[in-house]
Steps between C-alpha positions, in 0.01 A plus 500: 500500500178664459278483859175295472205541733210248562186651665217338672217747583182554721488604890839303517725621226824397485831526270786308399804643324759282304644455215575212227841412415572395109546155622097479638645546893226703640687746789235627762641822656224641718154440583227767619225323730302779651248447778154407363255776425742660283389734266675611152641821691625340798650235283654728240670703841658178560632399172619833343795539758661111386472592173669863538718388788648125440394439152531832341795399297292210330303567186141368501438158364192334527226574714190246540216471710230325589231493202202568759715848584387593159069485570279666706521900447189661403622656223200748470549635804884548338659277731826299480550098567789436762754399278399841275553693821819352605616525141460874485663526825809352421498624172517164335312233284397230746356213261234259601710166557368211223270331809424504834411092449661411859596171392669686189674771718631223805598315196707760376741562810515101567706510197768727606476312813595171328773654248818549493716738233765276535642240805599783737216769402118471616275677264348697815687682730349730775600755688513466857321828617179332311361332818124460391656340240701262631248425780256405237736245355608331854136518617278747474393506102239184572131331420251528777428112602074429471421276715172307371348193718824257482625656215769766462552695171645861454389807300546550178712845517736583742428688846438847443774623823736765552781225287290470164520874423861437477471176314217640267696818384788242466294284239308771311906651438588174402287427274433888350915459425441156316 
């Protein structure tokens, strides 16, 4: 099966490789959460040796990222966006994923969450070496509380921690392979 990559980008970049079997099961392999303040070099130091180590059997499937990746070069000046400067360095199309809608994106993994291929199969199945991963599932992947006078609501988008760079890369690959 071809290996898919979901990117979420900024000063906390982060990657997560899987791929998509024919039934829909969605197989995450490995995740790359660097510390923040990351830059594109740093990040691509990281990356290249899964994908020429581990994964260098798999052909490339789909890679998405975060639409935002995509903005903010100054193209004048003959600069590249993140996800142009990541995409050179690996030496593969990244695409901009069809949102970065949170709602959309949480919306998207919830599903595979909630499916099963058949009675014995989930529809998500993740490695065990993915620990931001899995910590942002039992805990850590969350909506900061506002307290206001006797009234408690939460935020609108999750909390932006060391977990939702996992998560995020998770649903921009999700939804770029849809």
């Amino acid at each position: 099966l071809p290996l898919d990559i979901g990117f979420d980008q900024g000063l906390s970049p982060g990657a997560l490789l899987f791929q998509t079997a024919s039934t829909g099961q969605v197989r995450i392999l490995a995740e790359l959460v660097p510390e923040h303040g990351t830059g594109v070099s740093r990040f691509l130091e990281q990356l290249l040796p899964l994908l020429t180590g581990r994964f260098r059997e798999l052909p490339p499937g789909v890679w998405s990222a975060d639409p935002s990746g995509f903005y903010g070069a100054d193209r004048i000046a003959g600069e590249m966006t993140w996800a142009e400067a990541v995409s050179k360095g690996l030496g593969h199309l990244i695409m901009p994923a069809p949102t970065n809608e949170p709602v959309l994106r949480i919306e998207s993994v919830k599903l595979l969450l909630k499916t099963m291929i058949d009675a014995h199969t989930p529809a998500l199945l993740v490695d065990p070496s993915c620990r931001m991963l899995i910590g942002g599932f039992a805990a850590h992947y969350k909506y900061r509380r506002i307290r206001s006078g006797s009234t408690d609501r939460f935020e609108d988008r999750p909390w932006k921690n060391d977990y939702a760079t996992a998560h995020d890369a998770l649903q921009y690959g999700v939804l770029g392979r849809r």
